[in-house]
Structures are given as C-alpha cells and as structure tokens.
C-alpha positions in Angstrom: 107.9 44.8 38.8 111.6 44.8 38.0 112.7 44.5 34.3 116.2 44.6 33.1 118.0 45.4 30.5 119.4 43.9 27.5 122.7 44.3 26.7 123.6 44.2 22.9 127.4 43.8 22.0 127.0 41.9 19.1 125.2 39.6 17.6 125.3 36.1 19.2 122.0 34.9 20.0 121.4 33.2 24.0 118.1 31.5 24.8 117.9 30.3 27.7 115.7 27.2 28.7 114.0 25.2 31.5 113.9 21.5 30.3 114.6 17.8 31.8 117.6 15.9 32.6 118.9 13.3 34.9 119.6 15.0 38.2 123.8 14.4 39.1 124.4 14.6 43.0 127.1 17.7 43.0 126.1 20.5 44.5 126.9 23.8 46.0 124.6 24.3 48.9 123.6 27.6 50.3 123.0 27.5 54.2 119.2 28.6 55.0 117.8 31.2 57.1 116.7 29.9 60.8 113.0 30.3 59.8 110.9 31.0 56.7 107.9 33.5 56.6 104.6 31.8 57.4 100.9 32.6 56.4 98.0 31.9 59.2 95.3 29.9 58.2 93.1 32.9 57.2 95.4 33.7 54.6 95.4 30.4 53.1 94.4 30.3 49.5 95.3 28.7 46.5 98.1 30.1 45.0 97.6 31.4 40.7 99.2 29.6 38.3 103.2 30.7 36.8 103.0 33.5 34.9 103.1 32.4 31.2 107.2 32.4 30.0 107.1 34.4 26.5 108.2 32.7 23.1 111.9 31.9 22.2 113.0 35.3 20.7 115.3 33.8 17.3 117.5 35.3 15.4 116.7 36.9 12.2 119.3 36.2 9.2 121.1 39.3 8.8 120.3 41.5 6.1 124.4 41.3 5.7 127.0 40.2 5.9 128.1 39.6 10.0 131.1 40.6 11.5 130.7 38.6 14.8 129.5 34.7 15.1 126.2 33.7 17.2 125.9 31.5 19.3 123.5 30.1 22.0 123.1 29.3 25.4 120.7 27.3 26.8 119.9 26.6 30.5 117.6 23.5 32.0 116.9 22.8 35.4 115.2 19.4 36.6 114.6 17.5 39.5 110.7 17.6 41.8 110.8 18.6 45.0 110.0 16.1 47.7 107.3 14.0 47.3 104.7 15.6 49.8 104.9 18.8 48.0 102.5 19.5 45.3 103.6 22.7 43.7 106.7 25.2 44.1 106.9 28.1 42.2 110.1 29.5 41.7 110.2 33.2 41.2 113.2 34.4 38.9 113.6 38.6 38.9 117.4 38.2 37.0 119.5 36.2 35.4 123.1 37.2 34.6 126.3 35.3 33.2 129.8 36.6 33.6 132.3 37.0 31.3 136.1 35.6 31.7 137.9 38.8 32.2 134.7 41.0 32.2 131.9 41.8 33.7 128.6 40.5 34.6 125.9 40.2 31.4 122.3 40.7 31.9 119.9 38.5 30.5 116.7 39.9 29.2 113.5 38.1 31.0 111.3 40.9 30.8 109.6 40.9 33.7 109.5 38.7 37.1 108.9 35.1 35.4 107.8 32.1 37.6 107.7 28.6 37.2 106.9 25.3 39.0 109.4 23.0 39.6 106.7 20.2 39.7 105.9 20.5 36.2 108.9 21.3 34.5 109.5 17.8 33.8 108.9 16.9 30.2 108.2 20.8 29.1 110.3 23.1 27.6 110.5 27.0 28.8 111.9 29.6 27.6 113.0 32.3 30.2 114.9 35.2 28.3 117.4 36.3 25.6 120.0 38.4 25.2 122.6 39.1 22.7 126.5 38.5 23.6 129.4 37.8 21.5 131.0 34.3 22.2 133.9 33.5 24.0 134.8 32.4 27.7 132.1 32.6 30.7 133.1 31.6 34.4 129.4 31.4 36.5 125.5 32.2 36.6 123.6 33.8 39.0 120.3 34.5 39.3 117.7 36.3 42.0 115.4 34.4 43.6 113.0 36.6 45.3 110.6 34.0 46.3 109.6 30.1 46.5 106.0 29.5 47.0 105.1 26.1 48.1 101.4 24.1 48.4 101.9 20.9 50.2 99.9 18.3 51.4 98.5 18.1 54.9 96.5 16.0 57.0 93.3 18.0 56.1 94.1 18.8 52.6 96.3 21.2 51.4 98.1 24.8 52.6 100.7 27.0 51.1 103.7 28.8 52.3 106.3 31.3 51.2 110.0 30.5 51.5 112.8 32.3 50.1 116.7 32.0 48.7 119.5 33.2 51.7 120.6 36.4 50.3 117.7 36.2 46.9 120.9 35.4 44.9 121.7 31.6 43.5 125.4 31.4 42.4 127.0 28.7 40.1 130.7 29.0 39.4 131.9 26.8 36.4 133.6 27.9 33.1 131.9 27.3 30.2 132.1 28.5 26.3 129.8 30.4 23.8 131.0 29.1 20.6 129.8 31.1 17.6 127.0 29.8 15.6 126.7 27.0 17.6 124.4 26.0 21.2 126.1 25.8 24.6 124.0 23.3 27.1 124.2 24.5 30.7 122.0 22.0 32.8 121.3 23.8 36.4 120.9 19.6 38.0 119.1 20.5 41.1 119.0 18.2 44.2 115.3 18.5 44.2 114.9 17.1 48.1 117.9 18.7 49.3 117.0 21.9 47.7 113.3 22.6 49.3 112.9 21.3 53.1 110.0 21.4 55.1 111.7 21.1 58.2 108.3 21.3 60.6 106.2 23.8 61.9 107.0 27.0 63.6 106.4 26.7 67.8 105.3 30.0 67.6 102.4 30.2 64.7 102.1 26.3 64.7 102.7 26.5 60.8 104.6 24.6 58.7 107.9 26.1 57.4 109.7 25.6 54.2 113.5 26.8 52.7 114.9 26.7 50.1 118.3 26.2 49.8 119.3 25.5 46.4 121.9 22.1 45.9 123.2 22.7 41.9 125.0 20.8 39.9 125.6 23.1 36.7 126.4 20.6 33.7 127.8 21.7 30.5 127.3 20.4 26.6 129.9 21.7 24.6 128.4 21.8 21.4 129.8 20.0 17.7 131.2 22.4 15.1 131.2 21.4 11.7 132.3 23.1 8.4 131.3 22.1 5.2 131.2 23.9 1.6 128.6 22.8 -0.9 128.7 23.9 -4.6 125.5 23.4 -6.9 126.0 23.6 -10.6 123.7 24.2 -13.6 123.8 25.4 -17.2 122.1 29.1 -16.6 118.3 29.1 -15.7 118.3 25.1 -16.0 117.9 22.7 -12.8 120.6 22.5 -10.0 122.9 19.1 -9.3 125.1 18.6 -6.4 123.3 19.2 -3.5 124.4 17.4 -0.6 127.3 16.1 -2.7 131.0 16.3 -1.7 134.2 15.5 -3.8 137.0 17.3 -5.4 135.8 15.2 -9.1 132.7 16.9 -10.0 131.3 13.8 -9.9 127.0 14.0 -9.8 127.6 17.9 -10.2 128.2 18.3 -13.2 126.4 20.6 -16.2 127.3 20.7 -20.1 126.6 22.7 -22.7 127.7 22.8 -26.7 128.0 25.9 -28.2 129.4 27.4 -31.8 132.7 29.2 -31.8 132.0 32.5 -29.9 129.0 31.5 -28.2 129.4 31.6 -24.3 128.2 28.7 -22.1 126.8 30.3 -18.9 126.9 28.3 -16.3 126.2 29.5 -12.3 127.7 27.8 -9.5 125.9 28.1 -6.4 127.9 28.0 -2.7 126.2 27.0 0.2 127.4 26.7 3.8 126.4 23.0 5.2 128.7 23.0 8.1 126.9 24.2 11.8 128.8 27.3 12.3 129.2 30.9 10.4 132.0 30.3 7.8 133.2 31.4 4.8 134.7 30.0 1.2 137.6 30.4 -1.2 136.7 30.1 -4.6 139.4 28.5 -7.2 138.6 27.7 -10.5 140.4 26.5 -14.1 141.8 29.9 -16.2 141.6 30.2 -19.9 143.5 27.6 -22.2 144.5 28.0 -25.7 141.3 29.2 -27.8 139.1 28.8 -24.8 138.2 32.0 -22.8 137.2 31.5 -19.3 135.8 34.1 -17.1 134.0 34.8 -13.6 131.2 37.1 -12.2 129.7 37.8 -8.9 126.3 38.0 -8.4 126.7 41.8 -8.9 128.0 41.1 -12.1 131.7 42.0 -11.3 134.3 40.3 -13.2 136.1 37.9 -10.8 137.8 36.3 -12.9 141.4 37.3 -11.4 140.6 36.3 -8.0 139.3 33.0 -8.8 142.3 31.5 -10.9 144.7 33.7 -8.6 145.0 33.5 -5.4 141.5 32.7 -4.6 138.1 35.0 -4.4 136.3 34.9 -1.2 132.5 34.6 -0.4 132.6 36.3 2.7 131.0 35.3 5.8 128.3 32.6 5.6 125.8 31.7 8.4 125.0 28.1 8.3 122.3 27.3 5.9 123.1 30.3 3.8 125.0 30.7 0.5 125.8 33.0 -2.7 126.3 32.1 -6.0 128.8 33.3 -9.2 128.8 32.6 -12.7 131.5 31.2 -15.6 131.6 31.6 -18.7 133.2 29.9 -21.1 133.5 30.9 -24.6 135.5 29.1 -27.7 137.0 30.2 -30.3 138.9 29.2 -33.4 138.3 25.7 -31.7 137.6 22.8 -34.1 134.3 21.3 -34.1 134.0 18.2 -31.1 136.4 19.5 -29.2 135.7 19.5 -25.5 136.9 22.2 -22.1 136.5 20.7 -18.6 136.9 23.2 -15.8 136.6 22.7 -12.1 135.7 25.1 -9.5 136.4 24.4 -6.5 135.0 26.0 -2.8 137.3 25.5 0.4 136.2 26.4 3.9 138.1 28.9 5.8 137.0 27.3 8.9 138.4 23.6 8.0 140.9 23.9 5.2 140.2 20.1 4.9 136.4 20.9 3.7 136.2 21.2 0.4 133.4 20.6 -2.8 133.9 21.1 -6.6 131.6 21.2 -9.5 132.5 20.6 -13.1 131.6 22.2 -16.3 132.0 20.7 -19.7 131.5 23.3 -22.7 131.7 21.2 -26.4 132.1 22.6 -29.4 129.7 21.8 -32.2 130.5 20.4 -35.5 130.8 22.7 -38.4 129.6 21.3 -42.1 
C-alpha cells in the first residue's frame, strides 16, 4: 500500500475536499484503452465499501509569531456516473500540485483512499493535507489505479474493474494559494462521458467499462479582507469596542479621574478582524504640558517612543488573533477638573485604508 510523503516548506495549510457542484461541460478527455479487465461470473461478488477518508487535519495557532502566511486549497469533484451504474469507486494512490516555476508538491493522503462517485453528492470528504507556502500553481494530477464499477443487469447486479489510460489524471489551469485565505478548485467531471460501458467483451461475454476522465477544473479565488480592531478599558474593568470601527473613539471609549500623580491605566487590546494574516501600526497622543503619557507592551517594555514616533508594530497577526499594550497617563501640577483626551490609533499593514482608534479620557479631581 503506497504512502507518500509530505512535504513541509512552510506553513500554509491545504485540505483538500470531495464536495458538490454543478457540473460545467469543459473538459480534457483522455482516450481509453481498447478493452478493460473483466471478472467471470465466479468471481462476482459484492464489492466493500470506500475505505473511510480520515478527518480534516487543521492548523494549530502558532505558538509564535509566523513568518509565512497559510492558506488553503480545497478540491471537489461532482457529477454521478450514468444512470445504470449503481456504484464506482474511484481509487486515488497520489495527489500532487505543481508549482509555477517549481516542481511538483506532494499531497499527503496517507494511504490508497477510495471513494464512490455515486455518493459524493451532498457529502463532504476530506482526502489529504499538506503544507505549502502560497503563491502561483499551474495543474493537478493525480493516480488513479483503479475504477471499480457495480452496475445493473438483466439478472441483478455484477461488478467490473476499469482503469485510468496511463493511472495518471492531468488538469492544467493556473490557479493561486493566497495566504490565510481558501483557494476552491472544483474537479467538474462529465460524469457520463467520464465512465462508459461500451458492451460486453466477444471473447468472455462480460461487460466492459473505462474510464476516461472529462474535467472541467474550476477555480474560486477567495476574498481577502484586513481589518484592525482596538478594544479599550480602564485596567482590569470590562472591554468596549468590539466590532467597532472609526478614527473618533466613538463607543470605545474608557475614563478614569485621578489626583495629581496618580496614573490612569488603561490597556488597549488589538485584534485582527480582517480574513488574512496581517499586522498593525500603533500611533498614539505624546505627553502635553503637565500631562505624562506613556506606553508598555505586554512584556512590560516601554513603548512609548515607537508609538508617538514613527509608529510601533504588533507584528504578524493571524486572523482572529490579537495582542494588547497599555497607557498610562499621569497628571501633574494640573488644576482640579481638568481633562486629557488621547487617541490610539491601529492601521493595517495589509490595507493602509483599515484603521480603528480608541479613546482615553483621564480627569483630574477637584482639590478642597
């Protein structure tokens, strides 16, 4: 039983999956064999059942931070075979995708994996995974040892083994792997073009069958959105501004009052909401007159330069994910009532348009 071998470059997940779609006409058709290999009547028995196709394999959320995006691949296939059949199990042994100015990339299936084409209508499979880093691919291919087909006759039922010219199906058609994203390749096949039962053999008087594989591959470039989103609350307190975007600080705001040379902590939390790995530039208000503003990491590391400078960076970000830093502001000499706004702001590095800020407003109290 052949197994191959995963090929780790970096990490960018690929699933790949049988599912449904509506079958498109195009095709590249592979001329068959004269004849198929036959099974006499003796041999006739009911064929098992597919071996069961292992879980998706996902990816974990680094324990750092990554230096390469991921992105997935998924690959469906649709389309029954004619009508008179009532099973074909396709047998798969490798699956490979080739890179644009590269070589050919193994996809991890583990062992021989079968399925029926009669029942992947509805149902979603996975076949393999493998981990590749995005960029430009050109074709598919895949062996296809065997085909075994149970059709109906006029005294039941028999089986048959045909076979792929060559045990290698070929698509050519670019497609991209764009990081942190999913990449939809569709293998559309011609399901009554692809598996004929052209009649029985003279010589054995049994029915033949080939398969000759008409594939239309269809591609779904996937969206790619960026999106900072800062949180804000007064330190240990309860977080505002999820899921809210503007340059105001409107609805994420926090407020504290505070004696002269009593700090208001506040932390500032920023999460990636865009689809893709991306990362964030910090800005934020510098200290003002008697007011003393300052910033810290989550390591506690003064900031503070960075973030009214130039700008201080959160580093990479997979979607979903997000760190957090701290100001602190501090008055002093600052009459009583007397208020400090300051704004931070997060901009994606991805999408300079994409952009959140929180506000902070520190008040001094009254003295008597």
């Amino acid at each position: 039983m052949r197994r191959t071998v995963k090929r780790v470059v970096t990490p960018v997940m690929v699933l790949l999956l049988v599912l449904v779609s509506a079958c498109i006409p195009t095709a590249e058709e592979i001329t068959p064999p004269a004849s198929a290999p036959t099974i006499s009547p003796e041999e006739v028995a009911p064929l098992p059942a597919p071996k069961s196709i292992p879980a998706p394999i996902l990816a974990q959320e680094p324990e750092s931070t990554p230096t390469a995006e991921w992105g997935i691949i998924e690959i469906r296939v649709t389309d029954p075979p004619p009508a008179d059949v009532i099973h074909a199990f396709v047998t798969l042994d490798n699956i490979e995708v080739h890179r644009e100015g590269g070589g050919w990339e193994t996809i991890d299936i583990g062992e021989n994996v079968t399925f029926d084409l009669m029942e992947v209508i509805g149902v979603t499979e996975v076949l393999g995974s493998a981990n590749v880093t995005a960029g430009s691919f050109t074709q598919i291919r895949m062996n296809v040892p065997t085909v075994d087909v149970v059709f109906v006759t006029d005294n039941g039922t028999d089986n048959v083994t045909a076979r792929v010219p060559s045990e290698k199906l070929k698509i050519v058609k670019a497609f991209e792997v764009v990081g942190g994203t999913k990449t939809v390749l569709t293998l559309d096949f011609d399901g009554k073009k692809s598996l004929v039962l052209p009649g029985k053999d003279i010589a054995t008087g049994k029915q033949k069958a080939i398969f000759k594989p008409v594939v239309h591959l269809l591609v779904e470039h996937p969206t790619v959105t960026y999106q900072p989103d800062n949180w804000i609350r007064n330190q240990g307190g309860f977080w505002s501004g999820d899921d809210v975007y503007n340059l105001t600080g409107n609805n994420q705001a926090a407020s504290q009052s505070v004696a002269n040379n009593v700090t208001a902590n506040y932390e500032i939390r920023i999460q990636n909401d865009g689809s893709t790995s991306d990362s964030f530039v910090v800005t934020g208000n510098a200290t003002s007159g008697n007011w003393t503003v300052e910033y810290y990491d989550s390591l506690s590391v003064n900031i503070t330069a960075n973030v009214i400078g130039s700008g201080w960076s959160t580093g990479a970000l997979t979607s979903g994910n997000y760190t957090w830093i701290s100001a602190n502001i501090t008055p002093s000499g600052v009459p009583g009532g007397l208020s400090l706004d300051v704004l931070v702001t997060s901009q994606s590095v991805g999408d300079s348009d994409q952009k959140d800020t929180v506000k902070v407003s520190t008040n001094v109290t009254a003295t008597y």
